[in-house]
N, C-alpha and C positions, 0 to 999 in steps of 0.2 A: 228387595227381590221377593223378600216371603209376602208382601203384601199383596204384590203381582199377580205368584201364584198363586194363594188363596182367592183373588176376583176371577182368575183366570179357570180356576175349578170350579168354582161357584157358580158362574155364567154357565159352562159345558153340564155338570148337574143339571140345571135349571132345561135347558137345552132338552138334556137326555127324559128328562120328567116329564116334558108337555105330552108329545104323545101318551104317556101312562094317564097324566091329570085329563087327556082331552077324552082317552076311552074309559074311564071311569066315571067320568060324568051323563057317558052315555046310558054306559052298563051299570049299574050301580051293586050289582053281584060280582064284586072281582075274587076268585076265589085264591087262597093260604099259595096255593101252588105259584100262579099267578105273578100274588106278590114276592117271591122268593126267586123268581125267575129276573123280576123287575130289577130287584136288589141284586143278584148275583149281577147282572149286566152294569148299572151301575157301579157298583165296585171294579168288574173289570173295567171299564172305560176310563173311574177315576185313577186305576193302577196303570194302566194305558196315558192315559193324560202327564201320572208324574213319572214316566218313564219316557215321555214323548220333552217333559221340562227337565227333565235330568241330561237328556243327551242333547237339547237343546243350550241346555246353560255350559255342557261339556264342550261344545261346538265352538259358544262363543268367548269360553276360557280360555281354550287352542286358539281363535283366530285372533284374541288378546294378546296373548303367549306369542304367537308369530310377530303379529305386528310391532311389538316390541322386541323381537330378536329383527326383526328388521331395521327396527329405528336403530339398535344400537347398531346393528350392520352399518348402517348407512354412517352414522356418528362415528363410526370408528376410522371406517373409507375417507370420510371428510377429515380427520384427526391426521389420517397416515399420507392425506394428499395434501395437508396443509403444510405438515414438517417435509414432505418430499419439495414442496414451492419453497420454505423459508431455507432449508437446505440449498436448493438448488442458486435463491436469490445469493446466499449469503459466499455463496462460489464464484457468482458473476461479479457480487462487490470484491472479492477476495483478489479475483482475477483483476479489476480494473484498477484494484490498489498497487496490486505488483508491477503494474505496466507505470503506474504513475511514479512509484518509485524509479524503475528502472529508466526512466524517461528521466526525470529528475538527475538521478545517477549521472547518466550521461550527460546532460548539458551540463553539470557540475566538473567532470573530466575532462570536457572541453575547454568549459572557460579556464579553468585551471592549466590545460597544455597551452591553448592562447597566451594567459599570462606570464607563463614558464619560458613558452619561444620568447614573449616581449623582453623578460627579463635575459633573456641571454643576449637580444639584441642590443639590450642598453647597456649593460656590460660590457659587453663588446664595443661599443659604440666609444664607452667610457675608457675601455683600454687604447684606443685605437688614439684618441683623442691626446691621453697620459703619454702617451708613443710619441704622437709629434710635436706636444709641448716640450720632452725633456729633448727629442734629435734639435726643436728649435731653439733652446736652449744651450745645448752643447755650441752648435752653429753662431749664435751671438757670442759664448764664452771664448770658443776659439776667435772668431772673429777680433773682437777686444785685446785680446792674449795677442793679437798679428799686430793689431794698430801698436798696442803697446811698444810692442818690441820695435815696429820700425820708427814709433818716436822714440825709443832710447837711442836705436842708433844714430836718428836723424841729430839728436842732441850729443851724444858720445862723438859726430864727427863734426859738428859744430863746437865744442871744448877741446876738443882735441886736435884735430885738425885731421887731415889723410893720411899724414907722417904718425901721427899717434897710435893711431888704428894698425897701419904699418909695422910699427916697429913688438907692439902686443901680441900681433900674430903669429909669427917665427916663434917666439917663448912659449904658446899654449898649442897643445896637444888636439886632436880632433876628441880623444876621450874628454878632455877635463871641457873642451869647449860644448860638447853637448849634456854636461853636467852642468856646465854653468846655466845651457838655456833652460834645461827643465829647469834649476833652482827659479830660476828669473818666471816661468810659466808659472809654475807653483805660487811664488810670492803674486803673482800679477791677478791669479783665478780662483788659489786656494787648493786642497787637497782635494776637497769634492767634486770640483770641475775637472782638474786630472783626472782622478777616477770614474767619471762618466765619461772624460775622450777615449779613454783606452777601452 
């Protein structure tokens, strides 16, 4: 910059001179007065010149100075718009994560009450099923317990004859005769069959 200034005063000198060099070649009596007039204008000019690069260089400090509160203006805007987008992205992902859980979520509750209802129907299914094995079981135990009995009698009135059966009935009691049929059920099916007929 001082190099500038310096050609740039040098040149305007140079400038300021010709007219003095151009009438003193004319006149070649330039008289003391003259030259002090010459010199006073020159030095104003030259004091004029570095007051014209002073506020010149002051100008474009400022318009430095601006443009650099500008850039950082701008760098800053850009700065506060970027975190307001990653902000703003980071709410959208936020958001589409919560849906995805809760989507998740739910078909997870679902298929779990699906398999909850299944399991109750197969449970059920399996009771239902436990139910009429044992009723079809009682039914065969009795069943067996009936043939039984009527091949004892069918044999008790083949060894014995009608007379025998006869003459046994008068002497036993209706209590001790239905004592004897459980005893006779009992041994025929077992306790456990009893206790699921009743």
């Amino acid at each position: 910059m001082n190099f500038h200034h310096a050609s740039c005063f040098a040149v305007i000198t140079l400038i300021g001179l010709l007219p003095v060099c151009a009438y003193s070649t004319e006149n070649t009596a330039v008289s003391g007065e003259d030259l002090a007039k010459v010199g006073e204008r020159i030095r104003e000019t030259g004091a004029q010149l570095r007051e014209d690069l002073r506020q010149a260089r002051a100008r474009m400090e400022a318009q430095k100075a601006q443009q650099e509160a500008e850039r950082k203006r701008e760098a800053e805007q850009a700065r506060e718009q970027a975190i307001r987008e990653a902000a703003e992205q980071r709410k959208v992902q936020e958001a589409r994560h919560r849906e995805a859980q809760e989507a998740a979520q739910a078909q997870a509750r679902k298929e779990a009450a699906l398999k909850a209802e299944q399991a109750a129907l197969k449970a059920e299914q399996a009771a239902r099923e436990r139910r009429i094995a044992q009723a079809a079981k009682r039914m065969k135990d009795e069943q067996e317990a009936r043939e039984r009995a009527v091949l004892a009698l069918k044999e008790a009135r083949k060894s014995a004859g009608p007379r025998a059966l006869a003459d046994d009935a008068p002497r036993e009691t209706a209590k001790e005769r239905a004592a004897r049929a459980l005893r006779e059920a009992r041994q025929s099916s077992g306790p456990k069959a009893m206790a699921d007929g009743f």
